[in-house]
C-alpha positions as CSV (number, residue, x, y, z in Angstrom):
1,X,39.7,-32.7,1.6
2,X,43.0,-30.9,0.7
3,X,45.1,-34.4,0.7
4,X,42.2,-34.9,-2.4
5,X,42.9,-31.2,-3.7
6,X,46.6,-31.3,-4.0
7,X,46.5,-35.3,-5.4
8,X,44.0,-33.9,-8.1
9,X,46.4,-30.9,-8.5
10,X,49.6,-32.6,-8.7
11,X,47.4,-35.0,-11.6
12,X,46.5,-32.2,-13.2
13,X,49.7,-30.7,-13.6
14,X,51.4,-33.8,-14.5
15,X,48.9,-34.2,-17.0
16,X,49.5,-30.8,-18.3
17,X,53.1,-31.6,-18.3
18,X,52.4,-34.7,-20.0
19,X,50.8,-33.2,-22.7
20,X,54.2,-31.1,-24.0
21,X,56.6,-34.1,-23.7
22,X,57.7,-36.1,-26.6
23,X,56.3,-39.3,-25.1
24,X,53.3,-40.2,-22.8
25,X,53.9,-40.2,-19.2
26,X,51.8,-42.9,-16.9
27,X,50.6,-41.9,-13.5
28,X,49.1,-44.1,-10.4
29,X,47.5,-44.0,-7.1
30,X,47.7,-47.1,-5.1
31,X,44.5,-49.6,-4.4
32,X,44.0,-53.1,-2.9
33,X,43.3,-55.7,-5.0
34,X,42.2,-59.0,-3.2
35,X,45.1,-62.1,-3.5
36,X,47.6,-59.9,-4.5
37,X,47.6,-56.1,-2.1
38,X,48.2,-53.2,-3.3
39,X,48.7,-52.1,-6.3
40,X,48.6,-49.1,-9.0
41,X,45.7,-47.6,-10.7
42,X,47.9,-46.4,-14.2
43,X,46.3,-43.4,-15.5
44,X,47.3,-43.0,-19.3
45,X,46.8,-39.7,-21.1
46,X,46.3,-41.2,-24.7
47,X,45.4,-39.6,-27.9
48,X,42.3,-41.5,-29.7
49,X,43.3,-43.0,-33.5
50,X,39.8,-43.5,-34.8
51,X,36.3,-44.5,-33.2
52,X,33.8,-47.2,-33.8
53,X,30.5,-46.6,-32.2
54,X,28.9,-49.1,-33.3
55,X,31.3,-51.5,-32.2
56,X,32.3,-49.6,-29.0
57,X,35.7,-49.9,-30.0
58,X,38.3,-46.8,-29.7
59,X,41.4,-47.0,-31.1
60,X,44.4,-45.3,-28.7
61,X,47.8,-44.5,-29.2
62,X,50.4,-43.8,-26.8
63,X,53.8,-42.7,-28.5
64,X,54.4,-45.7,-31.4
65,X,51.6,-48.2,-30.1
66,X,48.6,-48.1,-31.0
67,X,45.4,-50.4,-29.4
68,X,41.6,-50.8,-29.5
69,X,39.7,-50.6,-26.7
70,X,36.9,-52.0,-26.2
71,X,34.9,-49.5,-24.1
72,X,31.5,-50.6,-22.1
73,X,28.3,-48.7,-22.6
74,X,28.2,-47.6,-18.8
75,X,30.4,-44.4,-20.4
76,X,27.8,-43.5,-22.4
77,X,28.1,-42.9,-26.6
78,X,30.6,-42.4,-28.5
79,X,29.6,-40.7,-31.0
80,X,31.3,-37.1,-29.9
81,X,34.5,-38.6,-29.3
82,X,37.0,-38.4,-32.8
83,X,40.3,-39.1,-33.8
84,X,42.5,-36.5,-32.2
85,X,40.2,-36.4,-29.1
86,X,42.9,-36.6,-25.9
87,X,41.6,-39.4,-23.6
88,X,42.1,-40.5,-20.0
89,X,42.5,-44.1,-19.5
90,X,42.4,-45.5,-16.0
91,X,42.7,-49.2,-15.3
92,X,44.0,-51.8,-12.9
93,X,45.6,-55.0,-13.3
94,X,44.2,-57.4,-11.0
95,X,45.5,-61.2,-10.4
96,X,46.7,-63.1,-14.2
97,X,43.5,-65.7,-14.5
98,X,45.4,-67.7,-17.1
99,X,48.4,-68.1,-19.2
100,X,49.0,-70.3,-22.3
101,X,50.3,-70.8,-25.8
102,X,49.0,-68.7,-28.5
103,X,47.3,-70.1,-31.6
104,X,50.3,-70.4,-34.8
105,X,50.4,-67.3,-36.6
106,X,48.7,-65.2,-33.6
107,X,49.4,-61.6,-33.3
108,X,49.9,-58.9,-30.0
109,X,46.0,-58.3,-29.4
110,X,43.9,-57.2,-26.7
111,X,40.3,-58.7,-26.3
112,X,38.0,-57.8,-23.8
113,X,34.8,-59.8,-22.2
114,X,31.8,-59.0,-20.4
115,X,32.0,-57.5,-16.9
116,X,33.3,-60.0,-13.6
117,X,32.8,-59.7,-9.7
118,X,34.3,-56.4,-8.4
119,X,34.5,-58.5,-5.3
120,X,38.3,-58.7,-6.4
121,X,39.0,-55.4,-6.5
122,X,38.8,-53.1,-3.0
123,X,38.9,-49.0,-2.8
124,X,38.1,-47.9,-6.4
125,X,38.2,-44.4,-6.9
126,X,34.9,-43.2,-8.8
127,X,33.1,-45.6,-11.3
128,X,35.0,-48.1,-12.6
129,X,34.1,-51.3,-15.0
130,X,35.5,-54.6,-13.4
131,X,35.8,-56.5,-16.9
132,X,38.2,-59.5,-18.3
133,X,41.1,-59.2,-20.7
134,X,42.7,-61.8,-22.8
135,X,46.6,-60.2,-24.2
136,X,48.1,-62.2,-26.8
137,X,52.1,-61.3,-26.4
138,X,55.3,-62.2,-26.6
139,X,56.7,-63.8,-23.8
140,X,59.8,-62.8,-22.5
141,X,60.9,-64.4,-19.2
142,X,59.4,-65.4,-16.1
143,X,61.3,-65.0,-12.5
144,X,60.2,-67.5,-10.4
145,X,61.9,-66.3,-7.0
146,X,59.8,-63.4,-8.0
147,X,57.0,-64.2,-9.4
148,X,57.3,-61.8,-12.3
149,X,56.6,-62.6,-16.0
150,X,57.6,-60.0,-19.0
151,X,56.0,-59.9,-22.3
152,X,56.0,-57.4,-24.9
153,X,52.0,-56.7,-25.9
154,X,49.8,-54.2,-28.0
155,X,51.0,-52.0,-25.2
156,X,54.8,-52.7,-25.1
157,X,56.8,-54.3,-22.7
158,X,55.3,-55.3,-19.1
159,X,55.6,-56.9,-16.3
160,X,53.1,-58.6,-14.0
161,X,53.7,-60.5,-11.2
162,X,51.8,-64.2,-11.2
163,X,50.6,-65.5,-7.4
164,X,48.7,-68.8,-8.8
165,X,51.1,-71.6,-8.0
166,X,49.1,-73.2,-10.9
167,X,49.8,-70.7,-13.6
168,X,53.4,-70.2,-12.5
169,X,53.9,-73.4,-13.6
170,X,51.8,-73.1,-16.6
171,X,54.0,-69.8,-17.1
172,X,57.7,-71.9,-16.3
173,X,56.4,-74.4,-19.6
174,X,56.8,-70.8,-21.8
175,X,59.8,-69.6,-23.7
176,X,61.6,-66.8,-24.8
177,X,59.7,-66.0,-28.4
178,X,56.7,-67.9,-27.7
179,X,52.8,-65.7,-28.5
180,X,51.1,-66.6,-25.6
181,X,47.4,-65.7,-24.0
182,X,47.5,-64.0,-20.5
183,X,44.2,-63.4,-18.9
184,X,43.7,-60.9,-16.1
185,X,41.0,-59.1,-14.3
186,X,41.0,-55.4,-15.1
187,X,39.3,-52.0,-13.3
188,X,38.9,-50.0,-16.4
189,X,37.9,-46.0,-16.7
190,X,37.4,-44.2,-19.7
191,X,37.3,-40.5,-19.8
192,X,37.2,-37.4,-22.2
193,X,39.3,-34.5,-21.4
């Protein structure tokens, strides 16, 4: 019980701290995700742009990029959440499902679809959506003694690291400039300060 005090405190106060710096500041805790191990649950404190209830879209913005997000019904409406609103964004990237070339002319975009197993994902904290995600990026560069491929998104740069000997390859066939379409499972939370 006071191993989950002082982690909430230390949150807490790096959210508090977060909220006076110039830029936002990301956060994790650790979980297993099954075919890859452990990895971090990224907690974004993000300021909302504008809201689309009917939709279920939110519009975010952390520092210069902005996003929509696509949130599921399971948190409820969205009808007192408005521009200005300070939002907590948990997720976790799971294992990359697919990578390929872009359609010509195709911009950084994210697009979400319906809810998958959460078989793939182990020792969630609270209630968390298990959901698809389809990023249209830049690539960068893939590292294939690592793994790791870089691309610059509707969320900046990342990194992810690719286990699927058949989409490493399908990554390696990528270049430097190209838009492509990554897919990944995500753990997704949505919360109002």
């Amino acid at each position: 019980m006071f191993k989950k005090m002082s982690v909430l405190f230390a949150v807490s106060l790096a959210m508090a701290v977060a909220g006076c710096a110039t830029s936002p500041t990301v956060t994790s805790e650790t979980v297993i995700v099954a075919g890859v191990g452990p990895v971090e649950v990224e907690r974004l404190d993000v300021e909302v742009v504008d809201v689309r209830p009917a939709e279920r879209i939110v519009v975010i913005r952390q520092g210069r990029q902005t996003w929509p997000v696509a949130v599921p019904e399971v948190f409820g409406s969205l009808q007192n959440l408005n521009a200005g609103d300070r939002v907590e964004v948990r997720r976790v990237e799971g294992v990359i499902l697919g990578a390929r070339r872009a359609r010509r002319g195709a911009k950084p975009a994210i697009i979400y679809t319906e809810a998958t197993s959460r078989s793939s994902f182990q020792n969630l904290p609270e209630r968390f959506v298990v959901r698809s995600l389809t990023v249209t990026a830049r690539f960068e560069n893939f590292d294939p003694a690592t793994g790791v491929v870089s691309y610059v998104g509707p969320a900046g740069a990342r990194t992810h690291t690719v286990s699927d000997p058949a989409i490493q390859d399908d990554v390696r066939r990528l270049r430097r400039g190209d838009m492509v379409e990554l897919t990944f499972a995500e753990a997704f939370h949505f919360q109002k300060y």
